[in-house]
Backbone as CSV, one residue per row, in Angstrom:
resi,resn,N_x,N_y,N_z,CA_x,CA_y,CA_z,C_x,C_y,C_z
1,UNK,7.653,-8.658,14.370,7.899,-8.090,13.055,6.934,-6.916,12.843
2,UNK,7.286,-5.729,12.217,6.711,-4.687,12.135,6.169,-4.622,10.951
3,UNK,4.632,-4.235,10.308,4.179,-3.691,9.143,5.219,-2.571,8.987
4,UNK,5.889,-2.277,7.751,5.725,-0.948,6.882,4.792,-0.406,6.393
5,UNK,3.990,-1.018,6.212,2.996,0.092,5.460,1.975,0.586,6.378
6,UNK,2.619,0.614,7.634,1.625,1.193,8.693,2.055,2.642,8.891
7,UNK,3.505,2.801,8.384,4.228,3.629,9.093,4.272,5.273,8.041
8,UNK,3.890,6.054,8.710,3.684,7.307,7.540,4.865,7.577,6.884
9,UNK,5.953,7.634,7.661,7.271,7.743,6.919,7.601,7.382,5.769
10,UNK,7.301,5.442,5.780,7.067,4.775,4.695,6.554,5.178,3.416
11,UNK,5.166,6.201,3.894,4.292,6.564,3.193,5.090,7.437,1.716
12,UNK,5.521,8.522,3.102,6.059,9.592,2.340,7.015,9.192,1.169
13,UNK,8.111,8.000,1.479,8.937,8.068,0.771,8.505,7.365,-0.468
14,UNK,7.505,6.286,0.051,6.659,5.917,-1.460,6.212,6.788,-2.102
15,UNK,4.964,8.075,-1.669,5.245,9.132,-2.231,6.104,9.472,-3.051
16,UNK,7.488,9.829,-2.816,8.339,10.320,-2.889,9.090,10.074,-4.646
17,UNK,9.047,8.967,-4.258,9.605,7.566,-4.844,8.461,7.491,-6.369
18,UNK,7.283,7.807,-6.357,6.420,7.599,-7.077,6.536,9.216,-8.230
19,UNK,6.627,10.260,-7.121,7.093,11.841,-8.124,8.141,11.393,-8.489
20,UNK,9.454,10.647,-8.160,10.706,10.913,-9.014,10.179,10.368,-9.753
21,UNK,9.330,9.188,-10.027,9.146,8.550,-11.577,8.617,9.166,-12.406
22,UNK,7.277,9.795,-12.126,7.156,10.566,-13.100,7.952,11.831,-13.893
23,UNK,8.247,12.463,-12.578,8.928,13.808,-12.766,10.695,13.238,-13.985
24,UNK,11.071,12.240,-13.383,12.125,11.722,-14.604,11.466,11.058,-16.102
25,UNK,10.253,10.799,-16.286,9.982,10.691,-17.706,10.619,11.151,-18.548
26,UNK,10.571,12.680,-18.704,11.358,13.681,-19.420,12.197,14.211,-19.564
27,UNK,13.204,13.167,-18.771,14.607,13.058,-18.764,15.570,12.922,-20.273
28,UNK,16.322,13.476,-20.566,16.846,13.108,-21.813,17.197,12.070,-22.532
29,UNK,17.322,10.900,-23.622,18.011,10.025,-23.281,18.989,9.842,-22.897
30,UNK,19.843,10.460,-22.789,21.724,10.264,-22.740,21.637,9.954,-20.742
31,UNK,20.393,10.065,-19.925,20.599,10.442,-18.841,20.098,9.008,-18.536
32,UNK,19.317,8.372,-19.292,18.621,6.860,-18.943,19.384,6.342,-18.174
33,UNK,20.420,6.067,-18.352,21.212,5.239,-17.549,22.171,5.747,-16.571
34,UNK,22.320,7.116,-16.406,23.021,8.307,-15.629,22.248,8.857,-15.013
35,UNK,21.480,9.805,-14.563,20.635,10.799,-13.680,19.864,10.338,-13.274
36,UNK,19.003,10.140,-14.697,17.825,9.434,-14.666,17.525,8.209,-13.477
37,UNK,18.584,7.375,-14.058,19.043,6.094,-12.880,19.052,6.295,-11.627
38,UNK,20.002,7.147,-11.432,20.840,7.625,-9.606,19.750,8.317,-8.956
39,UNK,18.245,9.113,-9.722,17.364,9.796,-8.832,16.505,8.384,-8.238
40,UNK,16.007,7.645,-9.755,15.347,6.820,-9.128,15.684,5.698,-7.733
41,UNK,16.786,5.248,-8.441,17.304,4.414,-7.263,17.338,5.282,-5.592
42,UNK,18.370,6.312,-5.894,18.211,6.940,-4.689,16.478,6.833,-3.483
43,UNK,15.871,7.308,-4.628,14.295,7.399,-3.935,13.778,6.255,-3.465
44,UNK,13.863,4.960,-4.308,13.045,3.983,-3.959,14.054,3.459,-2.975
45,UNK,15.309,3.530,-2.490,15.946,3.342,-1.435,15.311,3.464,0.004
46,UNK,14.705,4.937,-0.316,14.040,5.387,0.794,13.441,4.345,1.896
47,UNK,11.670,4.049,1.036,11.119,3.127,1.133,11.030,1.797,1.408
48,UNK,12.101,1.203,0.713,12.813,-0.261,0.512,13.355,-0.457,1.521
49,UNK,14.556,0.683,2.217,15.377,0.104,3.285,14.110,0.361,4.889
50,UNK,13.185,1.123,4.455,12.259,1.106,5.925,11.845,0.001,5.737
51,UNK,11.052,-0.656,4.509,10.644,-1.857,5.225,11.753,-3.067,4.960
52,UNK,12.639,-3.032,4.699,13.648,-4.163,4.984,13.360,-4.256,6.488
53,UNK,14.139,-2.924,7.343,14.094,-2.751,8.413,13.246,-3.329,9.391
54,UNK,11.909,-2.976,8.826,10.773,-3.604,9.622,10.671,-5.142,9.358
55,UNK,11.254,-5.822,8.437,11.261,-7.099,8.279,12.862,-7.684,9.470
56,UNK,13.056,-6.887,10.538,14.546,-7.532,10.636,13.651,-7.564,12.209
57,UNK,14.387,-8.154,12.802,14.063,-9.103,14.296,14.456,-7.721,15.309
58,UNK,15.162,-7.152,15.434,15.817,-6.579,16.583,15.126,-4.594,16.382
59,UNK,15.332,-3.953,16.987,15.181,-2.313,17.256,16.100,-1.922,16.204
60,UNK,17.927,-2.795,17.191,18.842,-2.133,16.284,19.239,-2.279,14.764
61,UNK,18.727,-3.274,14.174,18.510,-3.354,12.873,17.884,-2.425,12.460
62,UNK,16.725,-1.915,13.082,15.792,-1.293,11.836,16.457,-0.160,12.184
63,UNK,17.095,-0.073,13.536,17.289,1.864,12.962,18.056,1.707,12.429
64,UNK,19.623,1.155,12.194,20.048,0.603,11.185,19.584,1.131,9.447
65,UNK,18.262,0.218,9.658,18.125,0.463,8.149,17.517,1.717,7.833
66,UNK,17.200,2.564,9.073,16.592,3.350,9.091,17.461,4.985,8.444
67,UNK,18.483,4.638,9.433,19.520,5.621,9.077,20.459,5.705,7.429
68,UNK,19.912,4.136,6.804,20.727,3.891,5.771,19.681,4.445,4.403
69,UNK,18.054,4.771,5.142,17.245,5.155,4.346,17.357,6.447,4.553
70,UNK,17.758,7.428,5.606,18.243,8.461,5.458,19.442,8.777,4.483
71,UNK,20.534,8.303,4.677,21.798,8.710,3.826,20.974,8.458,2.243
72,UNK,20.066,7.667,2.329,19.307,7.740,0.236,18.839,9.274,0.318
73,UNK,18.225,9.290,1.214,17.201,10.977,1.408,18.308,11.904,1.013
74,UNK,19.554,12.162,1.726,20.207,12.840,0.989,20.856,12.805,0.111
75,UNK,20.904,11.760,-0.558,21.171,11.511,-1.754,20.855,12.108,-2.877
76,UNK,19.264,11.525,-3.008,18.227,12.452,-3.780,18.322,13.843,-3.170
77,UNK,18.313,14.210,-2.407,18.705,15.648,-2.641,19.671,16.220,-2.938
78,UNK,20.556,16.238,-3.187,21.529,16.260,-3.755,21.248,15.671,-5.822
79,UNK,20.661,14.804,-5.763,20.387,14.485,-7.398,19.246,15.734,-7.822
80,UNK,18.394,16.027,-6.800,17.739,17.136,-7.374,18.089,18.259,-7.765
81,UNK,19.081,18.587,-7.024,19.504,19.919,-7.034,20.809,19.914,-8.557
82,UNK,21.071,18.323,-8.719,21.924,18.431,-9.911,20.976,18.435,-11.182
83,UNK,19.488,17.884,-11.064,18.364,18.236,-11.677,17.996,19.085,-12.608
84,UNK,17.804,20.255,-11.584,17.353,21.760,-11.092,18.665,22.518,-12.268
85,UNK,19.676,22.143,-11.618,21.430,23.363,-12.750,21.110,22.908,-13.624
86,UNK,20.446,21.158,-14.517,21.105,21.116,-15.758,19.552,21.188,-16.205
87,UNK,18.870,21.760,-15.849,17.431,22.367,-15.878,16.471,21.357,-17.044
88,UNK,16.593,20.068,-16.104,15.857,18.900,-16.180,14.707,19.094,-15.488
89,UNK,14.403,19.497,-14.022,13.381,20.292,-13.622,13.317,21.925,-13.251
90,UNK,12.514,22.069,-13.429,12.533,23.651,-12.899,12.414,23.778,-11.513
91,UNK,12.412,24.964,-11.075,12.845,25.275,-10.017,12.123,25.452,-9.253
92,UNK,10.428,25.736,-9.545,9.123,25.101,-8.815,8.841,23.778,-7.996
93,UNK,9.248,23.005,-9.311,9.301,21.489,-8.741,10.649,21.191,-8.110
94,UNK,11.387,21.621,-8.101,12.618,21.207,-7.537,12.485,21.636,-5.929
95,UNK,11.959,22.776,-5.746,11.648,23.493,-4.291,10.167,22.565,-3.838
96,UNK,9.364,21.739,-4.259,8.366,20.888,-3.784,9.075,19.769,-3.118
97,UNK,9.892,18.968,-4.516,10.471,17.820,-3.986,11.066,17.830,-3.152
98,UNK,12.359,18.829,-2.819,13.425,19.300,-1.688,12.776,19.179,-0.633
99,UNK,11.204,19.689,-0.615,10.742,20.121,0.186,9.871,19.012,1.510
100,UNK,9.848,17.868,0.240,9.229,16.593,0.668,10.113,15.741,1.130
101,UNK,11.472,15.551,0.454,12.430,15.380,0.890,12.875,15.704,2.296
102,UNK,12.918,16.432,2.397,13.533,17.374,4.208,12.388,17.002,5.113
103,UNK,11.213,17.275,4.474,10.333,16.413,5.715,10.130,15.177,5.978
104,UNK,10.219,14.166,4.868,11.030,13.075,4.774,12.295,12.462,6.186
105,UNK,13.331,13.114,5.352,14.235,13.577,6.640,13.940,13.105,7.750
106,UNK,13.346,14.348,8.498,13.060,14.874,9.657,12.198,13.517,9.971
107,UNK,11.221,13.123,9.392,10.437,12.071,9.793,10.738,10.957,10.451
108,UNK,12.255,10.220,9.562,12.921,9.083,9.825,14.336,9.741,10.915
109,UNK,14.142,10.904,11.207,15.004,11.116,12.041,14.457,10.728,13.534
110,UNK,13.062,11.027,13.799,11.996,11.388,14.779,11.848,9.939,14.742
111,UNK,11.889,9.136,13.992,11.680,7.564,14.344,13.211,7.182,14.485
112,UNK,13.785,7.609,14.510,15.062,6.867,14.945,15.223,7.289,16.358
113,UNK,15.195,8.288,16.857,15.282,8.877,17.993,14.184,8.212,19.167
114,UNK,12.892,7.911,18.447,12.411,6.963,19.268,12.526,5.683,19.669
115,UNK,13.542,5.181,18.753,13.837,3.852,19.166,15.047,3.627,20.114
């Protein structure tokens, strides 16, 4: 069985996962249960499905969950960028997160490829 919280990837998306919360505070109400919702979830997906992953017996499980924590990654990107138009964040922070996001990405891509 593998630690997650060994794994930087992990890291990031907790990271990750921790800016959408704040950064959605100041979300409108009408979005509480709409935007607001779909960023967070998306993000903490991230995180959640790596260490599911690392809790599962086999390689092919975790990349598995690995790849299923990718399809969240683009998720949230994609919620950011719907963010960003209805100018919930600006476009500073929207080009950070994207930005953490994609390396994100790339991260859990580079661990999938190694397995």
């Amino acid at each position: 069985m593998r630690d997650f919280k060994k794994y930087k990837v992990w890291e990031q998306g907790h990271a990750i996962t921790l800016d959408v919360y704040k950064k959605t505070q100041s979300f409108p109400k009408a979005e509480e249960f709409a935007l607001k919702s779909q960023l967070r979830r998306a993000a903490y997906s991230i995180p959640s499905n790596i260490a599911e992953g690392c809790g599962r017996e086999s390689d092919a499980a975790f990349k598995r969950f690995l790849i299923i924590s990718q399809g969240s990654a683009s998720e949230l990107e994609y919620f950011l960028i719907l963010a960003k138009d209805l100018a919930y964040i600006d476009a500073s922070t929207y080009q950070k997160m994207d930005n953490e996001v994609n390396k994100t990405k790339r991260s859990i891509n580079n661990l999938v490829q190694k397995i």
